[in-house]
C-alpha positions, 0 to 999 in steps of 0.5 A: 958169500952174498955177493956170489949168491947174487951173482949166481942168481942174477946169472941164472936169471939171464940164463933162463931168460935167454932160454925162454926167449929162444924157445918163444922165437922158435915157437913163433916160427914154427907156428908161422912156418905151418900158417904159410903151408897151410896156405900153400896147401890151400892155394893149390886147391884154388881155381884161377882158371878163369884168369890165367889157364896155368895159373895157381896162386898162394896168398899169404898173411901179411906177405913180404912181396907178392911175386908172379913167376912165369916158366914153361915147366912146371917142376920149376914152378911147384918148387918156388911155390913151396920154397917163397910161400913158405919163405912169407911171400904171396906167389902166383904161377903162369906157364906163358908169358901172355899169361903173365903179362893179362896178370900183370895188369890187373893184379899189383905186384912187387916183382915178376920172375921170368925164365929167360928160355920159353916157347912162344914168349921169351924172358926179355919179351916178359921183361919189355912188355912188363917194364912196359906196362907197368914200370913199379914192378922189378923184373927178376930172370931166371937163366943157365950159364950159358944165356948170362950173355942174354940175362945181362942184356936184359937189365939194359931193359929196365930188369933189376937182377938176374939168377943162375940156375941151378940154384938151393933153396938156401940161395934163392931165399937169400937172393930174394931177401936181398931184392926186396931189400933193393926195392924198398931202398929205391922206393924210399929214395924215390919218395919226396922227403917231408918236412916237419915242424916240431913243437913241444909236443911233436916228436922229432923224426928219425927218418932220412926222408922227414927233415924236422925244423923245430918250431921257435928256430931260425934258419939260414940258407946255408943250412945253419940253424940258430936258436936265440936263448933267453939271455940273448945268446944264440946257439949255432948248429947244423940243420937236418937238412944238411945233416940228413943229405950227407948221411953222416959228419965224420969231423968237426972243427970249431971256432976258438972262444971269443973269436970276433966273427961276421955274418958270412965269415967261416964259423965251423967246418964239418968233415965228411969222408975226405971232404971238409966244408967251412960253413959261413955265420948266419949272424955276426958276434962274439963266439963265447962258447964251443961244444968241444965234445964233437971233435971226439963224438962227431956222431952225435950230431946224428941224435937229437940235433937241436938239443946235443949238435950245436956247434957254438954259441955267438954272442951277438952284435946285431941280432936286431937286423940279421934275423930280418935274413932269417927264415922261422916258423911256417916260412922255414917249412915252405922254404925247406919244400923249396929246397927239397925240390931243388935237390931233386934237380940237382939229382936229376942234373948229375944222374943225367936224363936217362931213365934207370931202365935205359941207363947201363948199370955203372961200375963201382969207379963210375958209382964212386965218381957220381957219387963224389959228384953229388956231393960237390955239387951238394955242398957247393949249392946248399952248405957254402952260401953266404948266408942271406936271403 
């Protein structure tokens, strides 16, 4: 009968925390839905006129993006005022495309939303000029069924996407949601990773853009890292680099114990999608122990990988002058600044010269194929070295 109390009020407790938090969130909304309406009324009452002649502009706090749209009528224009602003984007409006462009170049923002049919200037003029001008902003057109030929043209021009109208609120939220998404994944990919040196007392980073290298560590140049431990053995893992580049190791294979191995001779593989790679010994020894869990959990090499993704420990035979090979401490940081430099070289070289704004979109094959080829290329230059410097 105790037990069932117990159970009884743990399940109520549950119950009555689920409602509250439901409640707050739905608080919190509200409250913010009736902020950016404000704001979209006080917005309305700005005068702008002395930038633009049509312009009207909504600003609001903490804004997802700020946007311009350009079309010529003007129903077209309250409608995204109302529906973005209250979405929890910051949204400027301009009936021409001249208009835009003088906003353009001196207000910062994220995307611009031309309609593709205007009078005097066109969508693709908006679209040129603006790529033009300044090539941080997505271009985003708007057209009707029957300019989709047009809309496609377009993005040869350095545009990011394109809507058919008509389209419901529901719909243009959606698809505004989902290039904001692109833009922040192409703008963190363009960013030059950083390179942390983790102490004790500095935690590591999750991110795919900072390769943390443990202060204390040795590393090789096939990406392998090696930690001496106080009893002279040397544990043998996968470095951040190599883990983070891939993406993720869908297998491992390890070494069997007591397997005499030589510095540059195959010591583990690791498997990603179809592909495996053997990875060369940084040092020579005796393999004494293997962390036998990766072939069940190979994803655990994704979390704290120099505390749980160590593949093996080497009883070594001649530590003394294969660490002079190795690199550690503020020589492994410079080193690894050097390596991210060389793979974006090796980006460059397989995504060819031409610009994203002249360079056609590929189909799914072509992607598939560039793809395959990165990471060919990727192993090949990086993982399958024999380890020396």
């Amino acid at each position: 009968m105790v037990f069932l109390i117990v159970v009884v009020t743990v399940i109520v407790f549950i119950l009555v925390d689920l409602a509250l938090r439901l409640f707050l969130q739905k608080r919190h909304a509200l409250k913010l839905k009736r902020e950016r309406q404000a704001a979209l009324d006080t917005g309305l009452r700005l005068d702008v006129s002395d930038e633009a002649k049509t312009l009207k502009r909504v600003e609001i706090r903490d804004a997802k993006a700020r946007i311009l749209a350009v079309d010529d009528e003007p129903v077209i224009l309250d409608s995204f005022r109302k529906i973005l602003a209250v979405a929890g984007y910051s949204i400027d409006t301009v009936e021409k495309g001249q208009e835009a462009l003088g906003l353009v170049l001196r207000h910062d923002y994220d995307f611009v939303f031309t309609d593709l049919k205007m009078p005097e200037m066109d969508g693709l003029e908006v679209t040129k000029a603006v790529k033009h001008l300044r090539p941080d902003i997505d271009v985003i057109v708007i057209t009707g069924y029957a300019s989709i030929e047009t809309a496609v043209e377009t993005m040869k021009y350095g545009a990011m996407d394109y809507v058919q109208k008509p389209f419901t609120e529901d719909e243009l939220i959606a698809f505004f949601n989902k290039c904001l998404i692109k833009r922040n994944d192409r703008i963190e990919q363009q960013m030059k990773p950083t390179v942390r040196l983790i102490t004790p007392a500095t935690k590591e980073s999750g991110s795919p853009r900072e390769f943390n290298v443990p202060a204390g560590v040795f590393v090789s140049q096939n990406h392998t890292w090696v930690n001496v431990e106080m009893n002279g053995a040397a544990r043998i893992g996968l470095d951040d680099f190599a883990r983070k580049t891939l993406g993720r190791v869908d297998g491992v294979e390890l070494p069997k114990p007591d397997t005499a191995i030589r510095k540059g001779d195959p010591l583990f593989s690791i498997r990603h999608n179809a592909h495996v790679f053997s990875i060369a010994s940084p040092i020579s020894g005796r393999v004494t122990v293997v962390n036998a869990e990766h072939a069940e959990h190979p994803e655990w090499i994704g979390s704290k990988p120099f505390e749980l993704s160590w593949m093996c420990c080497i009883d070594p035979s001649n530590l003394a002058d294969e660490l002079h090979a190795l690199k550690i401490g503020a020589e492994s940081v410079h080193w690894y600044r050097e390596e991210i430099d060389r793979y974006g070289q090796l980006l460059q070289g397989v995504a060819g010269e031409r610009s994203p704004s002249e360079a056609p979109a590929k189909s799914k094959a072509e992607q598939h194929y560039a793809d395959e080829k990165l990471l060919q290329e990727f192993a090949r230059t990086f993982l399958l070295k024999t380890p020396a410097f």
